[in-house]
MARPA-735543 format. One line per field, with one value per residue (C-alpha): residue number from 1; x, y, z. Coordinates in nm, 2 decimals. Layout:
N
seq: NUM_...
px: X_...
py: Y_...
pz: Z_...
//
This chain:
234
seq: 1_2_3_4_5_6_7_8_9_10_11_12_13_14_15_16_17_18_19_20_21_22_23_24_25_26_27_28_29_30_31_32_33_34_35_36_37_38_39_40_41_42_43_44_45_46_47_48_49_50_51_52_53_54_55_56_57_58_59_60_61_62_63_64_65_66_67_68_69_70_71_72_73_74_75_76_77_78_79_80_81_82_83_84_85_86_87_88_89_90_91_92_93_94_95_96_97_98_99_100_101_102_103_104_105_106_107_108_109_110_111_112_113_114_115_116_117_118_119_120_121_122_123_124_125_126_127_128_129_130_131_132_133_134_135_136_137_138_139_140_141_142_143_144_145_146_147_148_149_150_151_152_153_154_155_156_157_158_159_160_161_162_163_164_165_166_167_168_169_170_171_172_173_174_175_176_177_178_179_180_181_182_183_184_185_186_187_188_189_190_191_192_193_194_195_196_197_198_199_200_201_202_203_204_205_206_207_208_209_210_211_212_213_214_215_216_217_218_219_220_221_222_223_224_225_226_227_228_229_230_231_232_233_234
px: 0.00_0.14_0.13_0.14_0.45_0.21_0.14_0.55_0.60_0.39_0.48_0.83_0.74_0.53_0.84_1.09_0.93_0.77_0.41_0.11_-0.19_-0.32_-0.10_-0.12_-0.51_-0.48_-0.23_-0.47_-0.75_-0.54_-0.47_-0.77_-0.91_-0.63_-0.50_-0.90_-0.92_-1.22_-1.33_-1.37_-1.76_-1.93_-2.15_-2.52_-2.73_-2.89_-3.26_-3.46_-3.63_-3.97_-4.22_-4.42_-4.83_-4.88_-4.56_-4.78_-5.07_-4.94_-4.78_-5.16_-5.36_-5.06_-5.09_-5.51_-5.44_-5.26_-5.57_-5.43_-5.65_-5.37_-5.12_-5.36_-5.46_-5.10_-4.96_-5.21_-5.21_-4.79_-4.87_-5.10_-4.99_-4.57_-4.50_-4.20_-4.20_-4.14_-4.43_-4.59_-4.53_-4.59_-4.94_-5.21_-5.61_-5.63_-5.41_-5.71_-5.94_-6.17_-6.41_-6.14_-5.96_-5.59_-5.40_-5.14_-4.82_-4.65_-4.31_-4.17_-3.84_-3.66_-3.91_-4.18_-4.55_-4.81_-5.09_-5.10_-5.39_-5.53_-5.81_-6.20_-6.25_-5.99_-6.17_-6.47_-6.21_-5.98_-6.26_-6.38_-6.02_-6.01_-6.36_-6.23_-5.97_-6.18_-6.44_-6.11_-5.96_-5.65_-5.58_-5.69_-5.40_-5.34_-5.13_-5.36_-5.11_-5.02_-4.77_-4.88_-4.79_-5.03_-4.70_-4.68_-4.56_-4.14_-4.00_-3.80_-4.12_-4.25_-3.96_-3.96_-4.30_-4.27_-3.99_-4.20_-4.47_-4.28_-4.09_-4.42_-4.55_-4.26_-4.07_-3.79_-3.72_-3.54_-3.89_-3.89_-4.12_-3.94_-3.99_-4.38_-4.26_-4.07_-4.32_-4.65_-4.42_-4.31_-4.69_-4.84_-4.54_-4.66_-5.01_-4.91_-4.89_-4.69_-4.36_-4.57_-4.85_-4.60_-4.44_-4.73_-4.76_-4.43_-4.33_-4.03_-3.79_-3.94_-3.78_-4.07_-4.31_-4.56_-4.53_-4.72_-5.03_-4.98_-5.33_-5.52_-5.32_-5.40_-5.80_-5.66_-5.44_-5.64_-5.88_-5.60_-5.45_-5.75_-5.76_-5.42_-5.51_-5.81_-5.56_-5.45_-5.62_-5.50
py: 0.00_0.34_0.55_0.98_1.16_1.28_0.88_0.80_1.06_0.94_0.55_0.69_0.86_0.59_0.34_0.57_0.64_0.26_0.44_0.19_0.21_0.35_0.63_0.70_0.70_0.98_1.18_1.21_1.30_1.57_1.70_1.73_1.93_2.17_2.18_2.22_1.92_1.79_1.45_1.33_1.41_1.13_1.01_1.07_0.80_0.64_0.67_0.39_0.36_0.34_0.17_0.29_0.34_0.05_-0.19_-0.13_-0.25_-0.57_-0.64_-0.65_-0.83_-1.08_-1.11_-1.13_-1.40_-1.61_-1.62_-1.61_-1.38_-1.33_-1.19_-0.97_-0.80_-0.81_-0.66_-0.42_-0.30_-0.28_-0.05_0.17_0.21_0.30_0.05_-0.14_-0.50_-0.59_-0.41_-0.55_-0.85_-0.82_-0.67_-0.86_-0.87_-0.71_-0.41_-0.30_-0.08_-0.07_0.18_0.43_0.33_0.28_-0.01_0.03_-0.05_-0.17_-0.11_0.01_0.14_0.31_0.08_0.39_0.27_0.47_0.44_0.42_0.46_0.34_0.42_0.38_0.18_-0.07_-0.10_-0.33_-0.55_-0.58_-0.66_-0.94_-1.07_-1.07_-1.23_-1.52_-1.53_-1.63_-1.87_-2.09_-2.29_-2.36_-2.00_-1.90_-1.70_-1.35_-1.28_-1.06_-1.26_-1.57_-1.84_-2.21_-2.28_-2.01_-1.81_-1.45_-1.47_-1.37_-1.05_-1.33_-1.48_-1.16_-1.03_-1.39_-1.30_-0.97_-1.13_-1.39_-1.17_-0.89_-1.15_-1.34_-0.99_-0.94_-0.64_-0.57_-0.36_-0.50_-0.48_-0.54_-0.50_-0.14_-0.04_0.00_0.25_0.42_0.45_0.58_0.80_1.00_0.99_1.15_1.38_1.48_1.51_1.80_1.65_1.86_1.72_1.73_1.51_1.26_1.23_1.14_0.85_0.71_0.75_0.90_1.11_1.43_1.68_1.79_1.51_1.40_1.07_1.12_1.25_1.13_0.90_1.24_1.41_1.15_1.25_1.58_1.38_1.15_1.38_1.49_1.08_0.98_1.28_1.18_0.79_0.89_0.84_0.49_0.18_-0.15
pz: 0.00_-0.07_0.19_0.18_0.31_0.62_0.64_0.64_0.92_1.14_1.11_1.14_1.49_1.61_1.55_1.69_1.97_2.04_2.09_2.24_2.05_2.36_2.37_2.00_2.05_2.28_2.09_1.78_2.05_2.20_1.84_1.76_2.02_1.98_1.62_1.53_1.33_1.12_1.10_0.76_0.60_0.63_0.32_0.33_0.37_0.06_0.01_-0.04_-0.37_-0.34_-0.56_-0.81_-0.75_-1.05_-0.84_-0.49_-0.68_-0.85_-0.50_-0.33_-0.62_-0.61_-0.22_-0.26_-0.54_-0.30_-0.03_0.28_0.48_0.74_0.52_0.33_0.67_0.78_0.48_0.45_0.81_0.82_0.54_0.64_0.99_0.90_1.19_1.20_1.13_1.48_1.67_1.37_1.46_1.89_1.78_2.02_1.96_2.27_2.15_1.84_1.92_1.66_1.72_1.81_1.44_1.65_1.75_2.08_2.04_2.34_2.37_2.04_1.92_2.21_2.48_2.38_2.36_2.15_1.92_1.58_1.35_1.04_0.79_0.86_0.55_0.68_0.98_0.92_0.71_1.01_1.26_1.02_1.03_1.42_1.42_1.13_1.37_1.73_1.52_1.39_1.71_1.44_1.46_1.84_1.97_2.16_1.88_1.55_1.30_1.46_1.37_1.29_1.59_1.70_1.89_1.70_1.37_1.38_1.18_0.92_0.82_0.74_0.57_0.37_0.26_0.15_-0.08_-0.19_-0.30_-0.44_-0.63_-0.76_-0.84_-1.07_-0.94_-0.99_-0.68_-0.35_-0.13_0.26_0.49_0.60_0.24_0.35_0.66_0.38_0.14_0.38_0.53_0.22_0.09_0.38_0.41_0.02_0.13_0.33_0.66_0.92_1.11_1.42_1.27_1.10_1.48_1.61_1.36_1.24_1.65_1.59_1.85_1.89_2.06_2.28_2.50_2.28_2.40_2.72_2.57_2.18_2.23_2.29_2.04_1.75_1.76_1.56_1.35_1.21_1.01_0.75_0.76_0.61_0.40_0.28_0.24_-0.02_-0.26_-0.21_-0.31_-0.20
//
């Protein structure tokens, strides 16, 4: 490897002076808290490419084709929601509150629990699903998408179906379940959704304490979601 004349210098120094990488460690901390020096830039992170409105639609009807009701709520509900696969996949019956249109989600990202909404018109689909769910003795579990062995479904079966799907459904772009986040996210931020609103949703840090009081807060949120969800059909 060809090193820089700055490089030579300092292997030169570090040899002649039999420096610890403990020492030398401190030395370049010193230096740069007095000589004012910058850390290198670091890259900006890559966008994920989302899919088009006619890929999001080939990705359902493939899903609906295959007839399993479970993954047709599931896939639906990851969407609509933003959630992350794995509150996704902790999501207990107990948890949906129907009437109100919001689901809780306990102990999310950071150990943070909140509500999360979803539109009116998937409401009597998802309270079909839980009923389907408590008149099948197969399915009975606390869990709203169980496993076969009726435990909660884990985050690498999801992911594996997501593949599966977007594979059968011929497109060409790498889809995972955090593509759905991604893609909700970006559509209601489109729609003209404030910061604020899109806190309350996606449950991201915020910098003042929504948390405490996000399930009161949501009841002003949710008129401009389902504004912003007229637009998608799945």
């Amino acid at each position: 490897m060809k090193l820089s004349t700055a490089a030579r210098e300092i292997v030169t120094i570090i040899r002649r002076h039999n420096l610890t990488y403990n020492t030398l460690h401190k030395a370049t901390s010193l230096a740069s808290k007095h000589c004012s020096l910058k850390p290198p830039s670091s890259k900006s992170r890559t966008l994920p490419k989302l899919l088009t409105a006619d890929e999001i639609k080939r990705f359902y009807a493939t899903i609906d084709s295959a007839s399993s009701l479970r993954d047709q709520i599931m896939l639906r509900l990851i969407f609509y929601t933003a959630i992350r696969v794995a509150e996704l996949c902790a999501i207990k019956v107990s948890d949906v509150d129907i009437t109100a249109g919001r689901i809780y989600i306990d102990q999310g990202k950071g150990s943070k629990d909140r509500y999360v909404v979803f539109p009116a018109k998937f409401g009597l689909t998802l309270k079909s699903y839980i009923q389907w769910l408590n008149d099948r003795q197969q399915y009975k579990s606390e869990y709203l998408f169980p496993s076969r062995q009726r435990d909660r479904i884990s985050e690498r079966q999801v992911q594996l179906l997501v593949s599966r799907y977007a594979l059968a459904a011929k497109i060409g772009t790498r889809v995972h379940p955090h593509l759905f986040r991604h893609q909700m996210l970006t559509h209601l931020t489109k729609s003209g959704m404030s910061d604020s609103q899109i806190q309350l949703i996606s449950g991201h840090a915020s910098k003042t304490t929504l948390e405490k009081y996000q399930h009161l807060a949501l009841t002003d949120v949710k008129g401009d979601y389902e504004e912003a969800l007229k637009e998608i059909e799945i």
